[in-house]
C-alpha positions as CSV (number, residue, x, y, z in Angstrom):
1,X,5.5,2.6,-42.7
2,X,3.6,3.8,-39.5
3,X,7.1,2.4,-37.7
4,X,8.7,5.6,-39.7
5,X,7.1,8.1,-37.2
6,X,9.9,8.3,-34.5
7,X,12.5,8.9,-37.3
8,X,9.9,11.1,-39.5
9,X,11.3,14.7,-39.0
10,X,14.9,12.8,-39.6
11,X,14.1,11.2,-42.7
12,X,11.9,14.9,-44.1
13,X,15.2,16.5,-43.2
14,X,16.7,13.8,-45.5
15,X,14.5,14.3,-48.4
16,X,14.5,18.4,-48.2
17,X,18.4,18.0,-48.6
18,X,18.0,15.9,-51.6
19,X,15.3,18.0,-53.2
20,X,18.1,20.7,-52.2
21,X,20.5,19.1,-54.1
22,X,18.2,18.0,-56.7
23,X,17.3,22.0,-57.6
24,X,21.2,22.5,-57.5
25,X,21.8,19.9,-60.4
26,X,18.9,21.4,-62.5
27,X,20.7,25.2,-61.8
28,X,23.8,24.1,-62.8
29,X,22.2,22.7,-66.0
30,X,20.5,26.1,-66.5
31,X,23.5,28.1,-66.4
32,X,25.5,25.7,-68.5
33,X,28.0,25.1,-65.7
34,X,31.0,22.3,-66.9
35,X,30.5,19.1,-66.7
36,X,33.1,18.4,-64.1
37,X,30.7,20.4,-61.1
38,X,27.5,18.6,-62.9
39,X,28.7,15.4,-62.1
40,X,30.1,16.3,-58.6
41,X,26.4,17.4,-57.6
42,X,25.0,13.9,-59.4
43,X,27.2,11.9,-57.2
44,X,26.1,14.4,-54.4
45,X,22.7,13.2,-54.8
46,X,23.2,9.7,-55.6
47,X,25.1,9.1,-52.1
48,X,22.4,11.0,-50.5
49,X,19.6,8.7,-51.7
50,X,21.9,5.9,-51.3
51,X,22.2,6.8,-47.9
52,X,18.0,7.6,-47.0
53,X,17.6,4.4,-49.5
54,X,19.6,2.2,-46.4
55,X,18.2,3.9,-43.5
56,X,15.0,3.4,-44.5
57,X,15.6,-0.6,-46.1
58,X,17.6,-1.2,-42.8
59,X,14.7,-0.2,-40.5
60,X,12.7,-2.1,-42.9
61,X,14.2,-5.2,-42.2
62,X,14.8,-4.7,-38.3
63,X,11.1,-4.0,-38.3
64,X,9.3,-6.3,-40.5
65,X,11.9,-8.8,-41.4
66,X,14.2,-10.2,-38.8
67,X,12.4,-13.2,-37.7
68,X,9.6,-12.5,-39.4
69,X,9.0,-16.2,-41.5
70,X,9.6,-17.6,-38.1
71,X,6.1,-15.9,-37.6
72,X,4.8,-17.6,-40.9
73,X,2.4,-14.1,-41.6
74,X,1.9,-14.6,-44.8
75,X,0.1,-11.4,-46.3
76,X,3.1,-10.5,-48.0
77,X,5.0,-13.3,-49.0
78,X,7.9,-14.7,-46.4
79,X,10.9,-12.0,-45.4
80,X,13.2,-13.4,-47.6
81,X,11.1,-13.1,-50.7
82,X,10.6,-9.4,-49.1
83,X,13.9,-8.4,-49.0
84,X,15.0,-10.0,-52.1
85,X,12.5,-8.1,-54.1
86,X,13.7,-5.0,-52.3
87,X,17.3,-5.6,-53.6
88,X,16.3,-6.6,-57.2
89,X,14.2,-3.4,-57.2
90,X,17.7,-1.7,-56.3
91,X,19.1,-2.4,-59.0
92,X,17.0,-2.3,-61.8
């Protein structure tokens, strides 16, 4: 993901908000806060790796996948196949 470097300090400030929220969840677990806040901060979290999980997959396919099998590289298999498995991966 050498293409990542521009965007890196974006995407770390992504993650250290998710490992934010991430401690959050486990504190309110600690403290046995109600389930109703719990759940809040899961979906917190969830739309905040759904949200890295496209900027990342987008870039992805602007970089290595748009026009790519026109290229016919074949060290990875053809874009499609690529981005396919991406989306299974997804979810599993």
């Amino acid at each position: 993901m050498s293409h990542t470097v521009r965007e890196k300090q974006k995407l770390l400030n992504r993650v250290r908000r998710i490992k934010g929220q991430i401690e959050a969840i486990e504190r309110a677990l600690e403290d046995e806060r109600g389930c109703n806040e719990v759940l809040q901060q899961i979906t917190s979290c969830r739309g905040a790796m759904n949200g890295l999980l496209a900027v990342v997959l987008e870039d992805h396919i602007r970089t290595h996948l748009v026009d790519a099998d026109q290229h016919d590289d074949d060290t990875q298999g053809s874009a499609t196949e690529q981005l396919i498995e991406v989306v299974h991966s997804y979810f599993k």
